[in-house]
C-alpha positions in Angstrom: 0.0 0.0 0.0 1.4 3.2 -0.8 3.0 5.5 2.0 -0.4 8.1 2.9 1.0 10.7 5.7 -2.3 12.6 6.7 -2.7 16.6 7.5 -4.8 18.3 9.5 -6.9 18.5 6.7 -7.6 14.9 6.9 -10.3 14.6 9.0 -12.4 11.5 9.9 -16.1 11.4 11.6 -16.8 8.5 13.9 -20.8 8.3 14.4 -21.7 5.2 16.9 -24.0 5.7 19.9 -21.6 3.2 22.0 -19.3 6.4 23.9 -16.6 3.9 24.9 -16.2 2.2 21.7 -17.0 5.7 19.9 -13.9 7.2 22.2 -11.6 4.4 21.6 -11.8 4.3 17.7 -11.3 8.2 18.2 -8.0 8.1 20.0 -7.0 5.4 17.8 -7.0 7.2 15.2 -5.9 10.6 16.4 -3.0 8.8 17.5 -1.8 8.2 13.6 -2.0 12.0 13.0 -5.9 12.5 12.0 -7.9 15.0 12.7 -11.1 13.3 14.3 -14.4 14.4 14.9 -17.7 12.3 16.7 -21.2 12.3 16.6 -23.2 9.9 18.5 -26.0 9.5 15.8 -27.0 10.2 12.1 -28.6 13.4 12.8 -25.8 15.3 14.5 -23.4 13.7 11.7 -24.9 15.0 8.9 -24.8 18.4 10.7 -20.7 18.0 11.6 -20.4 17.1 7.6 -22.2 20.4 6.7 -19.9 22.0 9.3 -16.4 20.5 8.5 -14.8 19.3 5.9 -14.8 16.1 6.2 -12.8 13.1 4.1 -13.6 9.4 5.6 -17.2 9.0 8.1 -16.7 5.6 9.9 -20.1 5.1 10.6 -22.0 2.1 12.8 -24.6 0.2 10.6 -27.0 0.5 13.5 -27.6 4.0 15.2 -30.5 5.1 17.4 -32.2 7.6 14.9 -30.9 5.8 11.3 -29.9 2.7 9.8 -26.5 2.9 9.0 -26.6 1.6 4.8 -29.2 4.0 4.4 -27.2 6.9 6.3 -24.3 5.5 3.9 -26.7 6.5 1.1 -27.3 9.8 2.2 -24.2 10.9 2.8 -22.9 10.3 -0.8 -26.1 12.2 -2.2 -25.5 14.9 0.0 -21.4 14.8 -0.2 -20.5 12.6 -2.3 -16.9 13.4 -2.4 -17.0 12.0 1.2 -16.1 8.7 1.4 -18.0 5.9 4.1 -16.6 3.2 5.9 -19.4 1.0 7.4 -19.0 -1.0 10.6 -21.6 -3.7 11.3 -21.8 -6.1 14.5 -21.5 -9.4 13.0 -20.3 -8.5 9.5 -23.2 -10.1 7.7 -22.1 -10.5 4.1 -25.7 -9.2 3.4 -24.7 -5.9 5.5 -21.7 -5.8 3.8 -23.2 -6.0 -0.1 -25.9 -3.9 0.8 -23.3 -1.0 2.4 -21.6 -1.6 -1.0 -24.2 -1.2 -2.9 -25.1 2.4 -0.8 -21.7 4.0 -2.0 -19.6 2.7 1.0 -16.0 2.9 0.5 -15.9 -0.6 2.3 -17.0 -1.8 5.7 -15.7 -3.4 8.8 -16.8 -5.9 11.5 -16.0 -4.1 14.7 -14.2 -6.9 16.5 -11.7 -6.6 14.3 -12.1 -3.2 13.3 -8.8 -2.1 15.5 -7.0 -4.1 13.4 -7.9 -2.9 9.8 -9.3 0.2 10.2 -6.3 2.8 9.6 -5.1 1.3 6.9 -8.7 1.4 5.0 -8.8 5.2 6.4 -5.6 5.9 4.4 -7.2 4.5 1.3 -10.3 6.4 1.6 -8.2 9.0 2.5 -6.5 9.2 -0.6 -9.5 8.3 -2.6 -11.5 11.6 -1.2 -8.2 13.5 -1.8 -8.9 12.4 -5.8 -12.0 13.3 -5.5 -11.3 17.1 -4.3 -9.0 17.3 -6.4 -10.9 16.5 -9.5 -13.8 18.6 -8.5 -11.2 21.6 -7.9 -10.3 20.8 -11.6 -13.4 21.1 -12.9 -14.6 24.4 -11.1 -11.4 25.9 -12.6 -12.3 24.6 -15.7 -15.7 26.1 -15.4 -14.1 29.1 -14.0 -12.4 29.8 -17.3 -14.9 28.7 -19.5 -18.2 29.1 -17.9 -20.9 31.8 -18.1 -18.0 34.1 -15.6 -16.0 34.6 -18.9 -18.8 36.6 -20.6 -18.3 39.9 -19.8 -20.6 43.0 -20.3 -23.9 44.3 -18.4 -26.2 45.1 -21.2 -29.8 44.1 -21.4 -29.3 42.3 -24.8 -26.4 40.5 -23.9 -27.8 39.2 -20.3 -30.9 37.9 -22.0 -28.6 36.0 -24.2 -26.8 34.4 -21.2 -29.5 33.6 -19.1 -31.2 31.7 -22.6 -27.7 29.9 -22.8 -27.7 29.3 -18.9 -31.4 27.6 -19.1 -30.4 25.2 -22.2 -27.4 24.6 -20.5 -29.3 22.0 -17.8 -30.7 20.3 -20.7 -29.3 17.6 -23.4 -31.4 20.3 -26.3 -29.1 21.4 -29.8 -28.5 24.8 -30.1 -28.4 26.8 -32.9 -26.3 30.5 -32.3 -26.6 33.1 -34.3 -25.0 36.3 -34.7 -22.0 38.1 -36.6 -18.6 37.0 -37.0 -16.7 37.9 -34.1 -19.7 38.2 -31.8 -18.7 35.3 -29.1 -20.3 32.3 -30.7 -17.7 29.8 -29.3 -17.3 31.7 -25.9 -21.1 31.1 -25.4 -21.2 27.7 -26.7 -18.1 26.2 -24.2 -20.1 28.1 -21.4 -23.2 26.0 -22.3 -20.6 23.0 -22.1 -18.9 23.5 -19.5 -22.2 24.6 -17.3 -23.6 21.1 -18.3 -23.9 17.6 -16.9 -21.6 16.8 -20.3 -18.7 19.4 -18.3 -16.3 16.5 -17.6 -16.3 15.2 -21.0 -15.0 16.3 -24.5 -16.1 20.0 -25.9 -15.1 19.8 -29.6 -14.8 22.6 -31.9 -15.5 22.1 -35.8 -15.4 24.6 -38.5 -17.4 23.8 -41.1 -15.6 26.7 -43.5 -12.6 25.5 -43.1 -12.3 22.4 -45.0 -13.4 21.3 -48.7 -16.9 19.6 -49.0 -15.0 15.9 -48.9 -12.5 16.6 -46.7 -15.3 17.9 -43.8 -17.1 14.6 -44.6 -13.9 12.8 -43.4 -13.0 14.8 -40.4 -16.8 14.9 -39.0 -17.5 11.0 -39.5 -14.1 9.8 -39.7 -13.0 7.4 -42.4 -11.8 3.7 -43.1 -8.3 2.8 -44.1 -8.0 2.7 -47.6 -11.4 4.5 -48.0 -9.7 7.0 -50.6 -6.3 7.9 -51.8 -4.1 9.5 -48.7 -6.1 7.6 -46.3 -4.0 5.1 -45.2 -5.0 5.2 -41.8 -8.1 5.2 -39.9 -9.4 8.0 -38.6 -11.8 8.4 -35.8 -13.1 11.8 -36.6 -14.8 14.9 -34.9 -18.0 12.9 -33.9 -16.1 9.7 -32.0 -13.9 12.5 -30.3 -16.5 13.8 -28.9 -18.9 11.1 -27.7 -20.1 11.6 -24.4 -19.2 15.5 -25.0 -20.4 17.8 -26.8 -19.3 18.7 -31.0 -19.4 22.6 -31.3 -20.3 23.3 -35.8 -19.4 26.2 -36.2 -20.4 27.7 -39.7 -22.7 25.5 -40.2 -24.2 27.3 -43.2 -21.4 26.5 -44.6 -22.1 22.4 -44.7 -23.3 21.1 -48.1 -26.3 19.7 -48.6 -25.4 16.5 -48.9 -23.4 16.0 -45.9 -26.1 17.9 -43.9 -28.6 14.7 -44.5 -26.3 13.0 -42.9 -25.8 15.2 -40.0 -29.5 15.1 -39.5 -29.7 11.9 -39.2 -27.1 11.1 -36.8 -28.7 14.5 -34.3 -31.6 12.1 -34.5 -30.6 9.0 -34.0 -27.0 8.7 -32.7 -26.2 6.8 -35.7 -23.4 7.5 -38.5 -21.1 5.4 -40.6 -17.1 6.5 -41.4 -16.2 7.2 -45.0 -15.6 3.8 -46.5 -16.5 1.5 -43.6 -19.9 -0.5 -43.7 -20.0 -0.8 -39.9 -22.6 1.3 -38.7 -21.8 3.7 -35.2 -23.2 5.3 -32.8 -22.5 8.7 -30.6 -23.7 10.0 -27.5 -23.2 13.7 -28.3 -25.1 16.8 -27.6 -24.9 19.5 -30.5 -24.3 23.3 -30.6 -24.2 25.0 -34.6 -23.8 28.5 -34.9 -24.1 30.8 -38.2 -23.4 34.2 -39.0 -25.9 34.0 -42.0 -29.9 34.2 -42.0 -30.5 30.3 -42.4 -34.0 31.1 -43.0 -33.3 32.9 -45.9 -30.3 30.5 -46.8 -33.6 27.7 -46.4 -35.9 29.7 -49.1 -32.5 29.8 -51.3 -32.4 26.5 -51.5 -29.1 26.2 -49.8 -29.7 24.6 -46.5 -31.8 21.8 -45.6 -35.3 22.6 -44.0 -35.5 19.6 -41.8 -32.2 20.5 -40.8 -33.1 24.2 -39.7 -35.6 22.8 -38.0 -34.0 20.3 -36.1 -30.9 23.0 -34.7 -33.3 26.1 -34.4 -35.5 24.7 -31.7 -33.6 26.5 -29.1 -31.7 29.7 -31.0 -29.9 32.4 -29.0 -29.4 35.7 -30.7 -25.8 37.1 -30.2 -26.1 41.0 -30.7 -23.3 43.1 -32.0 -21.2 45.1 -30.6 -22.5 48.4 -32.0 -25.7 47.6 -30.4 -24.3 47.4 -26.8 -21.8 50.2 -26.0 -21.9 49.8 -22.9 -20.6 46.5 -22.9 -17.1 48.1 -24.7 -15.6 49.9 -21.6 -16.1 46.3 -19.7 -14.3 44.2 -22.2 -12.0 47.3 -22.9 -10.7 46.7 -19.4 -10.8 43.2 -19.6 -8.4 42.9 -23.0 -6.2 45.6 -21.9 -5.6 43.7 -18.1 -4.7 40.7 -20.4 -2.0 42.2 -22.8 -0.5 44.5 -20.5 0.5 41.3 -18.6 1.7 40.0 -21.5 3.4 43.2 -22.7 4.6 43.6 -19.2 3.3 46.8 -18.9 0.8 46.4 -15.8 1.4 50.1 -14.6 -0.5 51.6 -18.4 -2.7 54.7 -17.7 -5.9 54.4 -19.8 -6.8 57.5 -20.9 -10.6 58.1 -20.5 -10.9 59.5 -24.3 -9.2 56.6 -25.3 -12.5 54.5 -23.8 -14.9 57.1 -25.1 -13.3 56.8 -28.7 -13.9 53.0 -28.4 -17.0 53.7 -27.6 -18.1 55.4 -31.2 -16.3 52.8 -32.8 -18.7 50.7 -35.4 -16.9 47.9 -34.4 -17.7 45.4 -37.8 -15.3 42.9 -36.8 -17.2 43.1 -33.1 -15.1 41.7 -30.0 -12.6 40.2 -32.2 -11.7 43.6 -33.8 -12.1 45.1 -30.0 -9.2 42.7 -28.8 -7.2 42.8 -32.2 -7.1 47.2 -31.9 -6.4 46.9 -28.0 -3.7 44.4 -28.5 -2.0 46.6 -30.9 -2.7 49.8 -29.1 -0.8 48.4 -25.8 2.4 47.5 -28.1 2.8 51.0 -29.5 2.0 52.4 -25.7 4.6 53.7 -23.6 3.2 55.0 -20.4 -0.6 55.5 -21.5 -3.4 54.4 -23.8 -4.6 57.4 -26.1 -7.0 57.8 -28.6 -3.6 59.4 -30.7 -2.7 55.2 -30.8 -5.8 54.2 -32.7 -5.2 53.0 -36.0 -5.2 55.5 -39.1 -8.3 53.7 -40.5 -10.2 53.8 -37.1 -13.5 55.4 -37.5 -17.0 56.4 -36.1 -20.2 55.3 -36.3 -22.0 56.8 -38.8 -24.9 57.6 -36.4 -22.0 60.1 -34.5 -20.9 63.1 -35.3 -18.0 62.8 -37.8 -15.8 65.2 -36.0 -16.4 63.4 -32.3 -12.8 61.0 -32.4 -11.5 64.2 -33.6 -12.5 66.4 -31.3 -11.7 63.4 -28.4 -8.1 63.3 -29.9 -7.2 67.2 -30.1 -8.3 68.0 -26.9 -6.5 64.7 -25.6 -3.5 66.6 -27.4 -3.3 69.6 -26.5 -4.0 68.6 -22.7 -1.1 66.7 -22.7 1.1 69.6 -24.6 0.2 71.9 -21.5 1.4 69.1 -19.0 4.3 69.1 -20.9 4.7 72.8 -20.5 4.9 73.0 -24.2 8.2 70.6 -24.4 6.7 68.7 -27.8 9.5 65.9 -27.4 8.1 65.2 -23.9 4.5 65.5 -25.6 5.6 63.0 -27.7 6.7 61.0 -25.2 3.4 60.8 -23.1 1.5 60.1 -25.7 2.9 57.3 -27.3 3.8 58.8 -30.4 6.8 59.9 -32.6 7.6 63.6 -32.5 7.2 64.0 -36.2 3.7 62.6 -35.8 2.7 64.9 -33.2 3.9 67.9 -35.3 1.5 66.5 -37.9 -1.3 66.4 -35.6 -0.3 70.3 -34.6 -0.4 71.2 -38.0 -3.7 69.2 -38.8 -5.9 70.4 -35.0 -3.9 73.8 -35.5 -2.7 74.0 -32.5 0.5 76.5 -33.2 0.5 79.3 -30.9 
């Protein structure tokens, strides 16, 4: 058995009504460096466990308000990274399946309990340590991934989230729709990784990004020999993904042909790989998105009806990022937190008309344009982050006054020139620009004295 040295984290709850024996088994145990804990039935045990934070319960079968297998039960519904060691009286192998078959970790017959018990507390020990640990995993994974990782307070993009938070208790396809560059895969990894699927695979697939056979082949797989270049097999996207969930991104994009094929495996489960007669099957939950109208892409003739059908029974409309400008400043801060780490320059000022012209931004390319321009912004910065960085081509929105960014940036300009005391090389320097550029800008604002 390998070495297990516990902590003071390790702690163990004895419930048996017997005191002595309860008292006995404690010190026992305390003796090989536990932390141990006693309750003298099953009511004031479930209490300690809500209290404490508990690994191993060595629990009596028979106690004076429960039935120890059912207690068992109980426990692992309630905690079920806990794990139970069962003592019975006479160590009936019934008592025993039955504990067993109630989640115990194993159980003991008391008179020789003394004998075996710490070295089955060091295996449930270690076993509950697994389980933490694997539980910490996954709330970091869901940390990063979840719904936490969708930032903005607008009312079009919390509707959107709390859509994608209902579906996500559910098994349902879902269809998102919304520009390029809107969040598509952000949301659909949140509905993944907020689901009972969180713990298996989440696989991304692009349907624009391979040739009509070749997305055949990488969705179903393919047989050895089942064209020229294959001379392997290949599992593909779907078999990856069983038990998970397969992210189609694009899917307009899917010919119509392949997409009667996709259809029928949503339905059933069932699917063949290129060249192979065997049929399969796939336990996979589905999420498509789209940046076109597939309504009007169905009335074209270009995408399968019963398909449409099928993905749009749950769709969740991703709004641009034009139409919530109050979500910019918020995932502003967020991009510019993450490349000034990377930039190593955690001490940039953000100038407030810097904000305010990304706030009159059109923003056609959406968040992915947001964190492309901030990205480059905090590589040309030197001390702060001013509208003066924007790129040349950076413009308004045509509902805003075409001389607004303008207006932002001179003013920006020729605050900076007075903290200067008129120094234009200094100038220069706090705003992130080369001196002949900020001549330019004198020149074009007309700021000479």
């Amino acid at each position: 058995m390998p070495t297990f040295v516990p902590t003071v984290e390790s702690t163990i709850l004895i419930i048996d009504d017997e005191d002595n024996l309860r008292s006995l088994l404690a010190r026992s145990i305390e003796l090989e460096g536990y932390h141990v804990i006693q309750a003298k039935d099953g009511k004031s045990g479930l209490k300690q466990l809500a209290q404490e934070n508990v690994q191993v319960v060595v629990s009596d079968v028979r106690l004076p308000d429960a039935n120890g297998i059912e207690l068992t039960a109980q426990i692992k519904k309630e905690f079920p990274d806990v794990e139970v060691i069962v003592l019975t009286a006479f160590g009936t192998i019934q008592d025993g399946v039955q504990a067993m078959k109630a989640g115990a970790f194993d159980y003991l017959t008391k008179g020789d309990h003394m004998v075996r018990v710490i070295p089955l507390i060091a295996k449930a020990c270690e076993r509950a340590r697994l389980r933490q640990k694997v539980r910490l995993l996954e709330s970091r994974v869901t940390e990063r991934y979840g719904f936490g990782q969708i930032l903005g307070n607008s009312s079009l993009l919390t509707r959107s989230v709390e859509l994608a938070q209902k579906v996500a208790a559910t098994d349902s396809t879902v269809l998102l729709s919304g520009e390029t560059g809107t969040g598509k895969e952000v949301f659909a990894q949140a509905i993944h990784y907020e689901s009972l699927r969180k713990s298996k695979p989440f696989i991304a697939l692009n349907c624009s990004a391979f040739s009509r056979d070749l997305l055949e082949s990488e969705l179903f797989g393919h047989a050895e020999g089942a064209f020229t270049g294959a001379i392997r097999v290949n599992k593909g996207y779907l078999e990856e993904a069983n038990e998970g969930t397969l992210f189609l991104d694009e899917i307009g994009e899917m010919n119509p042909e392949l997409q009667v094929k996709l259809l029928r495996v949503i339905e059933t489960g069932d699917y063949y790989r290129v060249g192979d007669s065997r049929q399969r099957h796939a336990n996979v939950r589905f999420i498509a998105a789209t940046n076109r109208n597939l309504e009007q892409e169905v009335e074209a003739g270009h995408f399968r009806r019963d398909l449409f059908y099928r993905l749009s029974a749950f769709t969740i409309e991703l709004a641009p990022l034009r139409q919530r400008p109050e979500d910019i400043p918020v995932l502003a801060q967020h991009f510019i937190k993450q490349f000034a780490l990377k930039t190593d320059k955690q001490s940039i000022v953000v100038s407030p008309d810097f904000i305010n012209a990304l706030r009159q931004h059109p923003w056609k390319g959406n968040i992915r344009e947001l964190k492309n321009i901030i990205e480059r912004c905090l590589i040309l910065a030197d001390k702060e982050l001013t509208p003066a960085l924007l790129p040349p081509d950076f413009t308004l929105d045509e509902a805003t006054s075409g001389t607004a960014l303008a207006t932002v940036e001179r003013n920006h300009i020729i605050r900076i020139l007075r903290q200067a005391g008129g120094n234009k090389t200094e100038a220069a320097r706090l705003l992130g620009i080369g001196l002949t550029t900020l001549y330019r800008k004198i020149d074009e604002y007309k700021l000479h004295p």
